[in-house]
VMD Tcl script that draws the C-alpha trace (Angstrom):
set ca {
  {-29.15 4.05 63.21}
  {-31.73 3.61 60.27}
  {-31.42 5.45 57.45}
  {-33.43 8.72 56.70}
  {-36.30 8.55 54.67}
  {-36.16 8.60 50.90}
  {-36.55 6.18 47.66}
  {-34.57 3.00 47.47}
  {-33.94 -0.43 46.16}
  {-37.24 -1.78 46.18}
  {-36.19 -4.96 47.99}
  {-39.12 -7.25 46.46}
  {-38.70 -5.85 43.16}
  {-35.29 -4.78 41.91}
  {-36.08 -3.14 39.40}
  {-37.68 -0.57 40.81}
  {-37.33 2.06 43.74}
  {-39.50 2.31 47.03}
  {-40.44 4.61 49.48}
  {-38.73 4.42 53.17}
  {-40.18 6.52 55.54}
  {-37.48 6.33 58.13}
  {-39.15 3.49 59.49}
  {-40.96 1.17 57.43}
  {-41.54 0.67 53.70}
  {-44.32 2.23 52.30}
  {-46.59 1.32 49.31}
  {-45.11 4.04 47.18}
  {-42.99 2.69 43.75}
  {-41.01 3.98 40.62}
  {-39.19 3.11 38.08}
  {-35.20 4.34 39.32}
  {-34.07 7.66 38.03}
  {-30.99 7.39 35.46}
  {-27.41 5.83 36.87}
  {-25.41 8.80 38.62}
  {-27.09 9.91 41.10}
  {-27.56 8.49 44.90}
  {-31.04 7.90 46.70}
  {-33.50 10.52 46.88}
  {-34.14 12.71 50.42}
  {-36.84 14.41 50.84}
  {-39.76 14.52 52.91}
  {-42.33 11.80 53.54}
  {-44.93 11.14 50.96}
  {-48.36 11.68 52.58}
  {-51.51 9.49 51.52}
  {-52.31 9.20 48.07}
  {-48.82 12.01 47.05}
  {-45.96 11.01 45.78}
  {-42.80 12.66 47.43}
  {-40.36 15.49 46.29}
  {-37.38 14.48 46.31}
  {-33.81 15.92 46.23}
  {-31.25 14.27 44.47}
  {-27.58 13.98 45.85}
  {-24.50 13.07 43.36}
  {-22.79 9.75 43.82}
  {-18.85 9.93 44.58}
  {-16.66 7.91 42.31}
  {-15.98 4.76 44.41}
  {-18.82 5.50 46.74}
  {-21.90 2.79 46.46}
  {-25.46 3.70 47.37}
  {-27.18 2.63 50.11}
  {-30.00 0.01 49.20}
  {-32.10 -2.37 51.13}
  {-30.75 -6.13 51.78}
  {-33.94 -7.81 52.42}
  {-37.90 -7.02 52.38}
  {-38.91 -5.53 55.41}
  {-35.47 -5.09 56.44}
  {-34.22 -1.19 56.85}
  {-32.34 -0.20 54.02}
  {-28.93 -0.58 54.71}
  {-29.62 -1.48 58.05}
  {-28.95 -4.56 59.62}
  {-30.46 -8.27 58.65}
  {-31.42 -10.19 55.73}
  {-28.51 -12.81 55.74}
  {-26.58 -13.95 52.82}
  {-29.09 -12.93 50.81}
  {-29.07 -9.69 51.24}
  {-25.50 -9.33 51.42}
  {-25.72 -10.51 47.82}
  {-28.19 -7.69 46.86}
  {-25.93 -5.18 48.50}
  {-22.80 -6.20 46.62}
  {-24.57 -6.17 42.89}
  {-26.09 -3.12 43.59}
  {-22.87 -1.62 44.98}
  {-20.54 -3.04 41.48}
  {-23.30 -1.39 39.65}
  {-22.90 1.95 40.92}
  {-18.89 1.93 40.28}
  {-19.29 0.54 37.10}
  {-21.37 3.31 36.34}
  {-18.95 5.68 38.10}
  {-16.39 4.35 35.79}
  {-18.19 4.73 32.42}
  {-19.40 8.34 33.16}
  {-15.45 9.22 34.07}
  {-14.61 7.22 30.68}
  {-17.22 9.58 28.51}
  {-16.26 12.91 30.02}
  {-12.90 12.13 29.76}
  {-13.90 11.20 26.05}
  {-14.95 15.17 24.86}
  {-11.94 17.26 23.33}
  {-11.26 20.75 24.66}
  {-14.96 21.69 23.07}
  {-16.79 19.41 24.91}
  {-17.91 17.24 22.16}
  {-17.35 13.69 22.14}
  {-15.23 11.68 20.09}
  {-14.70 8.15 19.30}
  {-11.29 6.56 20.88}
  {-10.09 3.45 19.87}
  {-8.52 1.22 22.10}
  {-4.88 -0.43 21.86}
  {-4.78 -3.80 20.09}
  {-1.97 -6.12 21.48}
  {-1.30 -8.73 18.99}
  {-1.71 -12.48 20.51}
  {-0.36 -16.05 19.59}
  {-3.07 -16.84 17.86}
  {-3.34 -13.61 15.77}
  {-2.60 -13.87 12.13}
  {0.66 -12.24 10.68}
  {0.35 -9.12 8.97}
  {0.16 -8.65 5.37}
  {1.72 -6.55 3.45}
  {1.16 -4.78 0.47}
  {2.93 -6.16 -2.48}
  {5.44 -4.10 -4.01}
  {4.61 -1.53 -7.42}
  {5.75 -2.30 -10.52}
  {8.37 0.38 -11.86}
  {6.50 1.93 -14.23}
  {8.77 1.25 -17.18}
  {10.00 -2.28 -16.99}
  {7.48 -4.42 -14.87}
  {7.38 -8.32 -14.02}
  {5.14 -10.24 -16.26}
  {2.44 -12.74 -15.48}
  {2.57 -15.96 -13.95}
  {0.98 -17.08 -17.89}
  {4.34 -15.94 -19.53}
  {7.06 -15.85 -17.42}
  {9.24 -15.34 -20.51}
  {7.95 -11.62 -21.59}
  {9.17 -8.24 -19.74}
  {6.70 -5.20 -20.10}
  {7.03 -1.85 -20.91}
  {3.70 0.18 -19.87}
  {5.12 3.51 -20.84}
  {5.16 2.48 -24.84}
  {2.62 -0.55 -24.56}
  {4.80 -2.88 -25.57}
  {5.98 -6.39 -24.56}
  {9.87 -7.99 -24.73}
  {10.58 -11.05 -24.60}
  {13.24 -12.91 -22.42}
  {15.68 -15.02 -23.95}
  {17.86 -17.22 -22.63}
  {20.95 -15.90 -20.88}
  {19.09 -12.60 -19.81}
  {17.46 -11.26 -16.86}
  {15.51 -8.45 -16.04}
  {17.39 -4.91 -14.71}
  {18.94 -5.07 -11.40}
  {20.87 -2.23 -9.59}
  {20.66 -0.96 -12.94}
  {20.74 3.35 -12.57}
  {19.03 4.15 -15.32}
  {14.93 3.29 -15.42}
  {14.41 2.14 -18.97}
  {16.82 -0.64 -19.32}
  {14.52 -3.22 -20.42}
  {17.14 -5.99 -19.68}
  {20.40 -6.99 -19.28}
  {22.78 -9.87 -19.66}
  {22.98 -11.63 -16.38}
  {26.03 -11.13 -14.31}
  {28.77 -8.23 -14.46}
  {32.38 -7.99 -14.64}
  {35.28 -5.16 -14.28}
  {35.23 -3.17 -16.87}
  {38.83 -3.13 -18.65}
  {39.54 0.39 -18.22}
  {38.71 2.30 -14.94}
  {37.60 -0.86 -13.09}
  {34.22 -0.17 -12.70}
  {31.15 -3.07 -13.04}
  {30.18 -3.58 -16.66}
  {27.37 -5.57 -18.22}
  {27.83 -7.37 -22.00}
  {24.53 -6.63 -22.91}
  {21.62 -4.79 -22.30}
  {18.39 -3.19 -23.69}
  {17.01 0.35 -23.25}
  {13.47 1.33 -24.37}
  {12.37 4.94 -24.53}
  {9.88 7.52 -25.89}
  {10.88 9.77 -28.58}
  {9.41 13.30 -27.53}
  {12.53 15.90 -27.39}
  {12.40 15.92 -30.88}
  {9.88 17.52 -33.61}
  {10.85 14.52 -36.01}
  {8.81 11.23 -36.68}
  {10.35 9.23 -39.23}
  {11.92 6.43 -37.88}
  {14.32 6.24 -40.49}
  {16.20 10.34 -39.58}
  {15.29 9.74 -36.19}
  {17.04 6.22 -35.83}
  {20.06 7.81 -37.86}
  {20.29 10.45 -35.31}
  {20.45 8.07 -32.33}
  {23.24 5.80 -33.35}
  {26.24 7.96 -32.33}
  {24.54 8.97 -28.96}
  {23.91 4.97 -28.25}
  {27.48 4.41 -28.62}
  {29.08 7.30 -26.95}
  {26.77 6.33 -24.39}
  {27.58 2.68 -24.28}
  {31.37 2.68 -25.06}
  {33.06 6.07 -24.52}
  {31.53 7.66 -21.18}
  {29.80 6.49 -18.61}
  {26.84 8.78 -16.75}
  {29.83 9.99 -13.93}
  {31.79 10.58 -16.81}
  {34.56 7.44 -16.45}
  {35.72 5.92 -19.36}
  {34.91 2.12 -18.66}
  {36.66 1.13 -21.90}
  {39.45 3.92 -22.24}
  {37.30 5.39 -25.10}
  {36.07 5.13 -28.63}
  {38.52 4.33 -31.38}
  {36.57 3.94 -34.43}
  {33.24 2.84 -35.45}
  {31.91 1.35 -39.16}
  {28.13 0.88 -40.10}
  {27.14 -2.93 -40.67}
  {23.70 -2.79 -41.09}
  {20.37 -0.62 -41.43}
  {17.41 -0.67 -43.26}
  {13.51 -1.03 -42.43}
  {11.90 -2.99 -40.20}
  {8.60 -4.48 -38.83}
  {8.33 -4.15 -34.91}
  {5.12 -5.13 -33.11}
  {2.91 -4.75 -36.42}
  {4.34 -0.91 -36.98}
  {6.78 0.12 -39.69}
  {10.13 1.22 -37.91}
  {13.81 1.87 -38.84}
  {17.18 0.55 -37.84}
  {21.18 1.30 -37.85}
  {23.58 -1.03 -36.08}
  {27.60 -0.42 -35.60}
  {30.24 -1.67 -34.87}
  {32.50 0.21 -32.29}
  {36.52 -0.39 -31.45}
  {37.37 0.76 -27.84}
  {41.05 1.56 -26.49}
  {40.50 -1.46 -24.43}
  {38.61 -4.83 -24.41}
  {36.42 -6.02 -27.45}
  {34.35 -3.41 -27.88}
  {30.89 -4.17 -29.11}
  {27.44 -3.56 -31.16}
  {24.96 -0.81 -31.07}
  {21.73 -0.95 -32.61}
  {19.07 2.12 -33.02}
  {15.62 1.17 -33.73}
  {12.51 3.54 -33.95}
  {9.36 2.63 -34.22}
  {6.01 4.41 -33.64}
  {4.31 3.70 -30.72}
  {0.62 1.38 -30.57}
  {-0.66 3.72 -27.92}
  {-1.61 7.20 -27.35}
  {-0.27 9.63 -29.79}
  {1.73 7.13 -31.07}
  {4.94 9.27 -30.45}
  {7.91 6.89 -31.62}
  {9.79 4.55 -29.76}
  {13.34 3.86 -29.46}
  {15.09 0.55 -28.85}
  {18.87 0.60 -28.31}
  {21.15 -2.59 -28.10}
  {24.35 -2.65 -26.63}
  {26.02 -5.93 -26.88}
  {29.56 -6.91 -26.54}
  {31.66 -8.10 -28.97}
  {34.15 -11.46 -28.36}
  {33.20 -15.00 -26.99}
  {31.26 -13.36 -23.79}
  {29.22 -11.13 -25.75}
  {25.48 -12.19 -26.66}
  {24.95 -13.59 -30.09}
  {23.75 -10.74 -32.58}
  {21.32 -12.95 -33.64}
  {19.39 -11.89 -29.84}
  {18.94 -8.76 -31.73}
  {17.03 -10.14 -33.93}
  {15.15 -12.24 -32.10}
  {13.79 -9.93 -29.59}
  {13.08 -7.16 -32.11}
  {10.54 -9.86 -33.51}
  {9.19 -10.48 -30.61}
  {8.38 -7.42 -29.34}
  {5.00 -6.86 -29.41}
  {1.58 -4.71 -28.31}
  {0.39 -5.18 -24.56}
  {-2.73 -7.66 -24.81}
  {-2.19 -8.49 -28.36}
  {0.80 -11.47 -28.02}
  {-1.01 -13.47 -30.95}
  {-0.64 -11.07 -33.87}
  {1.95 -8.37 -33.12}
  {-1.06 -5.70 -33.49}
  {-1.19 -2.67 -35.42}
  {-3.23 -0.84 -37.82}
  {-3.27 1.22 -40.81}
  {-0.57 2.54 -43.10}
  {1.70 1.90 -40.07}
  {1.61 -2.14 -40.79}
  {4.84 -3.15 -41.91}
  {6.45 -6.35 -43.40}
  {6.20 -9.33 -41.84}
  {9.78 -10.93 -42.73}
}
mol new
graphics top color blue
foreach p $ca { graphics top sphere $p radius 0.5 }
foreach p [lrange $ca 0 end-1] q [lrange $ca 1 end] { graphics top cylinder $p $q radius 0.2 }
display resetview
């Protein structure tokens, strides 16, 4: 049975479509209507007329008929391996096209607009590891540069510590503007909870309508050792208390090229050593230059830091981005030794 007439595969030209006329091939071309839709059926062309023809929706999964050799009926019998060849392209074509069309309509949301989908990715042996993002800086105390590994920085106040020997910066440390602390921990001798001998706390003044570091410094010294020595923030008494407590030192100071203030104590606990507290208040190199306080906690007795650590990082503490000469400007400069 031949098929009926209609346009088809133009066997000597692929690329175009031909006229059968249930018969024979006729002289009649065109370029192939748009992937979809089957062969055309109509009626014959007559001399010198091009034909009308209807067009009839391919099935998913069903190929069109097309011609497998010239001169040979299309879809008919003959044209050896050839042809066979012809018929199977022509018929992959078809699904492949069935498949994309299913692929784009199944592509439209609810509205019937298309959108983009993005296929899975299924990491290989050969794909590179991911990388992650490294980790932000707290935004008190942050990790210095590989160019001075020796410095800890404080972005809040703009200011730089440095590191000395025998101290690290904060870890598991609950409160966020310890600059550092001594490095290791031991039971503290009253309620047998983890105690540090030193550490160093940096903060903005701005509860309080003063700005002389000198009031403002004098104000701070009995909080820093309540604070450090009587109760802890649960409200335990790590070294059964304060006893008593004596002033041995206070007086001006120059801190990162500004004029500050400082009072240091000495505090007797119920139990263990006890220790030193220092309150130092200085105003700030940046923004409104709202003062900053520094307070020291170091224990007293053999595993205390040295006192003269105080002393050593107060001088070193200086302006972010101005290491070389401590900064500072104005009537705010303050003596150098």
């Amino acid at each position: 049975m031949t098929p009926p007439p209609g346009w088809y595969r133009d066997p000597s030209a692929p690329h175009q479509e031909r006229w059968w006329d249930g018969t024979a091939w006729t002289e009649h071309r065109r370029a192939p209507e748009p992937v979809g839709y089957g062969p055309a059926v109509g009626r014959a062309p007559q001399t010198g007329q091009p034909p009308t023809p209807m067009y009839q929706p391919v099935q998913p999964g069903q190929a069109a008929t097309v011609p497998l050799a010239s001169g040979g009926a299309p879809g008919g019998p003959g044209g050896g391996g050839r042809g066979k060849a012809v018929a199977l392209t022509a018929a992959a074509a078809v699904l492949v096209a069935a498949i994309v069309t299913g692929v784009f309509v199944l592509g439209q949301d609810d509205g019937g607009s298309p959108r983009t989908q993005t296929p899975p990715v299924t990491a290989t042996a050969t794909d590179p590891a991911p990388v992650s993002d490294p980790p932000s800086p707290s935004p008190t105390a942050s990790a210095p540069s590989a160019d001075d590994p020796a410095l800890v920085e404080d972005q809040l106040n703009g200011v730089t510590f440095p590191l000395p020997d025998g101290w690290v910066r904060p870890k598991y440390v609950a409160e966020d503007d310890v600059m550092m602390t001594t490095d290791g921990t031991y039971d503290c001798p009253a309620d047998g909870s983890v105690c540090r001998h030193g550490l160093v706390v940096s903060r903005t003044v701005t509860a309080n309508a003063e700005s002389s570091p000198k009031v403002l410094a004098q104000q701070d010294i009995e909080d820093a050792a309540d604070d450090a020595y009587d109760r802890d923030l649960i409200g335990n008494k790590p070294f059964g208390g304060i006893e008593s407590h004596e002033e041995v030192a206070s007086g001006p100071v120059a801190v990162a090229g500004r004029a500050g203030y400082y009072v240091r104590w000495r505090v007797k606990t119920a139990k263990g050593p006890g220790g030193y507290v220092q309150s130092m208040v200085f105003p700030s190199t940046v923004g409104t230059e709202s003062p900053i306080l520094v307070r020291y906690v170091f224990d007293a007795g053999e595993d205390g830091p040295p006192l003269a650590d105080m002393d050593t990082i107060t001088k070193g503490i200086r302006p972010i981005g101005d290491a070389d000469t401590g900064g500072g400007v104005g009537s705010g400069i303050g003596p150098t030794d």
